[in-house]
C-alpha positions as CSV (number, residue, x, y, z in Angstrom):
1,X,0.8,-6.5,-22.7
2,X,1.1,-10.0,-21.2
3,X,-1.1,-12.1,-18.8
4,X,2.0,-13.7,-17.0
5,X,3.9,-11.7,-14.8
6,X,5.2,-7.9,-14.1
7,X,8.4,-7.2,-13.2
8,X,8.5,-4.9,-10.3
9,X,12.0,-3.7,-8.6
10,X,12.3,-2.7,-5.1
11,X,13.8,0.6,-4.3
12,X,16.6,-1.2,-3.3
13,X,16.9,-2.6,-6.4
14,X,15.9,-6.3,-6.1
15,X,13.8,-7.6,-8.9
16,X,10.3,-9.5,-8.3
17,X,8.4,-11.6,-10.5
18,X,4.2,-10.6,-9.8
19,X,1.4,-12.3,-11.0
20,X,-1.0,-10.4,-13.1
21,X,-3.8,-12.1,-10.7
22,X,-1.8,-10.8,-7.3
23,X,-0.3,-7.3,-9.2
24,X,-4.1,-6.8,-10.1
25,X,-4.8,-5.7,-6.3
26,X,-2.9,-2.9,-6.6
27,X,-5.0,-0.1,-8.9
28,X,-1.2,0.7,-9.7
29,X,-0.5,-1.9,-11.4
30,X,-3.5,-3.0,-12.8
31,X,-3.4,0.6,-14.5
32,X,-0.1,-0.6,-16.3
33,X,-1.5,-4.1,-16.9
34,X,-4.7,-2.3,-18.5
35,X,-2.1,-0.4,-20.7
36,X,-2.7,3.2,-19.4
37,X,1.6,3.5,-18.9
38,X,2.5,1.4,-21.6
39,X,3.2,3.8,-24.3
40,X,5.5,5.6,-22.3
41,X,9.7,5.5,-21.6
42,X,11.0,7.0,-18.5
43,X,7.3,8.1,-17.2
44,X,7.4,9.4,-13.6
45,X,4.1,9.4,-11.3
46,X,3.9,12.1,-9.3
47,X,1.7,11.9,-6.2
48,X,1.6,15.1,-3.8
49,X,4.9,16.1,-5.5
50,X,6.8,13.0,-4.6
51,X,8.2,10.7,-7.3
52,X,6.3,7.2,-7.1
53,X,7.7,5.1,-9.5
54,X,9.4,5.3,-12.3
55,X,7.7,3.0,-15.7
56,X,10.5,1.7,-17.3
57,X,11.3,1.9,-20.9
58,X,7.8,-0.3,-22.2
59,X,9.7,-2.9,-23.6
60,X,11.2,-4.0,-20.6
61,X,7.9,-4.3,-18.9
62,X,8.7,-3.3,-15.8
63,X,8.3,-1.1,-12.5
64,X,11.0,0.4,-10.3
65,X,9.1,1.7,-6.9
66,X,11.0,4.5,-5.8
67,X,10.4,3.9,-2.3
68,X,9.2,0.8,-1.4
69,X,12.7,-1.4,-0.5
70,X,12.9,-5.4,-1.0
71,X,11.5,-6.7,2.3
72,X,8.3,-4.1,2.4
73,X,7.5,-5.2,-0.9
74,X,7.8,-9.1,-0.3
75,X,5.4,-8.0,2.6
76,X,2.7,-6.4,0.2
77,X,3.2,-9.7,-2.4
78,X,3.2,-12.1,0.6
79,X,-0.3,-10.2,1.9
80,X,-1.6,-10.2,-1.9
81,X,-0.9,-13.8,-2.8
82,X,-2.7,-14.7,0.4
83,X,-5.6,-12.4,-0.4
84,X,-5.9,-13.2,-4.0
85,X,-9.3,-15.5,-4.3
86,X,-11.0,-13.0,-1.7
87,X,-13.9,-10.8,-2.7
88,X,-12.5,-7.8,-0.9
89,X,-9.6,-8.0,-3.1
90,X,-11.2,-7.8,-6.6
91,X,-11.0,-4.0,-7.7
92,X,-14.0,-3.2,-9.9
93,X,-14.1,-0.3,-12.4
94,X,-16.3,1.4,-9.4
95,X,-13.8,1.8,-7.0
96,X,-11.6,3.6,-9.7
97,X,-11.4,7.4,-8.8
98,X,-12.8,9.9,-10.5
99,X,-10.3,12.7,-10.4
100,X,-12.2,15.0,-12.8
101,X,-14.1,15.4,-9.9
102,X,-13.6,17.7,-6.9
103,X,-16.5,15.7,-4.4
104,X,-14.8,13.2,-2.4
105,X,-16.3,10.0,-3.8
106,X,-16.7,6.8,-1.6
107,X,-16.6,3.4,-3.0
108,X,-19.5,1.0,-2.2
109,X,-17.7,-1.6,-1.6
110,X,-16.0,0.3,1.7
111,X,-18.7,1.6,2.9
112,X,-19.8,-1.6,3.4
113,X,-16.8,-2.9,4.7
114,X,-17.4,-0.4,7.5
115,X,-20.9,-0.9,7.8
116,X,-20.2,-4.8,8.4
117,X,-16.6,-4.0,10.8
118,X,-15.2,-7.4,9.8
119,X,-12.9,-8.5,12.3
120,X,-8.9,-8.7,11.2
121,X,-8.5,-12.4,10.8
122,X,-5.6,-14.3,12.5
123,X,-3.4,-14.5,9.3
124,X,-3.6,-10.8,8.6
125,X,-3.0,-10.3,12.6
126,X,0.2,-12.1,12.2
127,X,0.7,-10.1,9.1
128,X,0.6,-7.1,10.8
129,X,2.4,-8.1,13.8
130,X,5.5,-8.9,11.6
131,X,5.7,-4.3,11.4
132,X,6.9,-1.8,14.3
133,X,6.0,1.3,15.2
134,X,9.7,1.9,16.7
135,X,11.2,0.7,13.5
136,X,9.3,2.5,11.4
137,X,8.4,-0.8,9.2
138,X,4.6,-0.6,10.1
139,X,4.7,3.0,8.7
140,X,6.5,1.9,5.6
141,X,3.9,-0.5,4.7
142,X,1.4,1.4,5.5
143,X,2.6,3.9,2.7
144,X,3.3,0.8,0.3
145,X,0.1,-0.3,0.2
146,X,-1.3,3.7,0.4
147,X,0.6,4.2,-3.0
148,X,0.3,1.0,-4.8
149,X,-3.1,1.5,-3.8
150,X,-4.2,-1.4,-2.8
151,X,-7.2,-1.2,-0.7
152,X,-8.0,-4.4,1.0
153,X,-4.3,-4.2,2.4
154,X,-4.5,-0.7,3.8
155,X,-7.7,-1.4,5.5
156,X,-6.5,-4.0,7.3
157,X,-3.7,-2.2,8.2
158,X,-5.6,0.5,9.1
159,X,-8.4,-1.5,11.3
160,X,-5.4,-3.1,13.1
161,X,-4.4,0.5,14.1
162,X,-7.6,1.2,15.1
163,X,-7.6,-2.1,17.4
164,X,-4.5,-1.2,18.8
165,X,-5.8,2.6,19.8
166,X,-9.2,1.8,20.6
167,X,-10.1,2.7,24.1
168,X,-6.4,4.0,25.1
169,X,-6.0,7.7,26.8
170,X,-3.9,9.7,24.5
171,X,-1.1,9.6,26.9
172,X,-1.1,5.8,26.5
173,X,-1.8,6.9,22.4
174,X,1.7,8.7,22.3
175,X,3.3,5.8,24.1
176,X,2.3,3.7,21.4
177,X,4.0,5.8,18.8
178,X,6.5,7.1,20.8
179,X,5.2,10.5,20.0
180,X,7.2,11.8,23.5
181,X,10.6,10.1,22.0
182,X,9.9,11.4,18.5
183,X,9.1,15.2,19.6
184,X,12.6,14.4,22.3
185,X,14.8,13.6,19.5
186,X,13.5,16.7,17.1
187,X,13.8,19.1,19.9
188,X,17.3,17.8,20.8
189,X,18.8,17.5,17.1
190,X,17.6,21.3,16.4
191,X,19.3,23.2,19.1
């Protein structure tokens, strides 16, 4: 397999051009970089019995996310190629998991993060601010960067949730989300 670049296409069907160094956050795609999908035509992942991505035939070299559209995945790349020369960003063989084990295992490298509660820098607060909670977007990207794996980006995501909860009743909690409209709407479409 190359160095240069991987070809990922959007759910949507929009092709992108990834640089090993910035595809390498994701344990996703450092996986197929590292050759562990490369033998394969017409491999499905399967995470909790939804279809992740389909590998493409191996000579074509590339990804098709099955549901990740065009502008959440500019978003991840856009968030990657600004992250790529930070520490936090490097995935070491640690932080790989172990799933021939049942004992939930911990990386060292975030439970350090936690110990230390880094603030959310101004460029990853704009970053974040960019998603909606009444759109849906800031749930999308959370679930890009959950299944493309790609840690430093879902903590941040997920410490700018935290921020935005922190301190608030749970009445002003399901205000946030719109929990009340969401539950409204449910109720309304089943009867």
């Amino acid at each position: 397999m190359s160095e240069g670049n991987l070809k990922v296409i959007s759910s949507d069907g929009q092709e992108f051009q990834i640089d090993h160094d910035i595809a390498k956050q994701s344990k996703l795609f450092r996986s197929y970089f590292d050759g562990e999908y490369f033998h394969t035509i017409d491999y499905y992942i399967i995470i909790q019995q939804t279809v992740l991505v389909k590998i493409q035939d191996s000579f074509d070299e590339s990804i098709k996310l099955a549901f990740t559209d065009a502008s959440i995945l500019k978003s991840v790349i856009d968030f990657c190629e600004h992250h790529k020369n930070d520490p936090e960003a490097e995935i070491s063989d640690d932080d790989d998991d172990d799933d021939d084990n049942d004992n939930i295992k911990i990386p060292k490298k975030d439970v350090q993060q936690v110990k230390q509660r880094k603030p959310v820098s101004e460029w990853d607060r704009a970053f974040i601010q960019r998603f909606s909670i009444r759109d849906g977007s800031l749930f999308d990207i959370i679930a890009a960067a959950n299944y493309l794996d790609i840690p430093i980006l879902l903590n941040t995501i997920c410490k700018s949730v935290i921020y935005l909860i922190k301190g608030k009743t749970s009445a002003e909690i399901k205000e946030i989300f719109k929990i009340a409209e969401v539950l409204n709407e449910t109720t309304t479409s089943s009867t």
